[in-house]
C-alpha positions in Angstrom: 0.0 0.0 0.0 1.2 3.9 -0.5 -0.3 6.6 -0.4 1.0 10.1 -2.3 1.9 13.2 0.2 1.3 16.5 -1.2 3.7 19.2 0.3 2.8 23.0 -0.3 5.9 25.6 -1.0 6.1 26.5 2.6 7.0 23.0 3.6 9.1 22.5 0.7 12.2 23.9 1.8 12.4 21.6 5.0 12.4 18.4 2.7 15.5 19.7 0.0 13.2 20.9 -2.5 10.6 17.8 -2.5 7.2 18.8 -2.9 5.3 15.4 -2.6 7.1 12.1 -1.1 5.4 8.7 -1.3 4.7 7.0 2.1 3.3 3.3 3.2 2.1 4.8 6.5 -1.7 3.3 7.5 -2.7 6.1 9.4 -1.8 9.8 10.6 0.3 9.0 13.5 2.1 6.5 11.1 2.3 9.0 8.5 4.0 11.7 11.3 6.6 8.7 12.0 7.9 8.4 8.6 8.1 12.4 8.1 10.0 12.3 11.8 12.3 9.8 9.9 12.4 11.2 6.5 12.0 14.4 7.2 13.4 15.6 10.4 13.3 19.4 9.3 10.0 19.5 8.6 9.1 17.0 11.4 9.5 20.4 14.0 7.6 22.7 11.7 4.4 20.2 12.0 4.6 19.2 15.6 4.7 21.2 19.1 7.6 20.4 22.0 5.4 17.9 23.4 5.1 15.3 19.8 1.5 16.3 19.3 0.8 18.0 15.9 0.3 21.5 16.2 -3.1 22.8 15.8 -2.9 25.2 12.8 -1.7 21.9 10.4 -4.6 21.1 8.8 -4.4 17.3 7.3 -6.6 16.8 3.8 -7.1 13.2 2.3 -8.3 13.2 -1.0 -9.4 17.2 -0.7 -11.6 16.1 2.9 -10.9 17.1 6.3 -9.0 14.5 7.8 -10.9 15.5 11.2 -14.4 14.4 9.4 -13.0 10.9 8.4 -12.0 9.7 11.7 -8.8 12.1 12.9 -5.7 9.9 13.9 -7.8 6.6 13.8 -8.5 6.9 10.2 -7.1 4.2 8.2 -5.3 5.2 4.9 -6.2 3.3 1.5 -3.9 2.6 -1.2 -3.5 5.2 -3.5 -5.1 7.9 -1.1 -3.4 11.8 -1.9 -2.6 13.6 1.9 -2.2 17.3 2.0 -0.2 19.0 4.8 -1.8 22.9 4.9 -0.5 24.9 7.5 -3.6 27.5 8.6 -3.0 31.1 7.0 -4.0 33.8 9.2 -3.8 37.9 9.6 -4.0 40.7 7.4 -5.6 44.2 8.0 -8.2 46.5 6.4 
């Protein structure tokens, strides 16, 4: 099983230019394991001090909400396409 992981240009520089990696992860916490392994540079961009992954990472699975499929217990399918968005905030009137 893999499943495709889509990277957007802010991530990009913390995995030497890659902007989509293919993992055999089955689930998110899997999936955060390989990048911790992979990825170690990006791997502190996505998660807080204490491991967890920080809230304003928003995790897509084929273009859905991770949160609405299940969260961390949601089991990935072959061929499914995961999307790391960090949250973008601010501006002024």
């Amino acid at each position: 099983m893999s499943i495709k992981v889509v990277l957007p240009a802010a991530f990009v520089r913390h995995t030497d230019g890659q902007k989509q990696f293919a993992s055999t992860a089955e689930n998110l916490p899997g999936l955060i394991a390989d990048i911790d392994q992979t990825f170690p540079a990006l791997s502190t961009q996505i998660k807080d001090e204490g491991g967890k992954l920080r809230k304003f990472i928003n995790i897509y699975v084929n273009e859905e909400d991770i949160r609405f499929l299940g969260g961390e217990t949601y089991a990935f399918q072959d061929g499914d396409e995961v999307m790391l968005i960090p949250s973008i905030a601010g501006g002024s009137r």
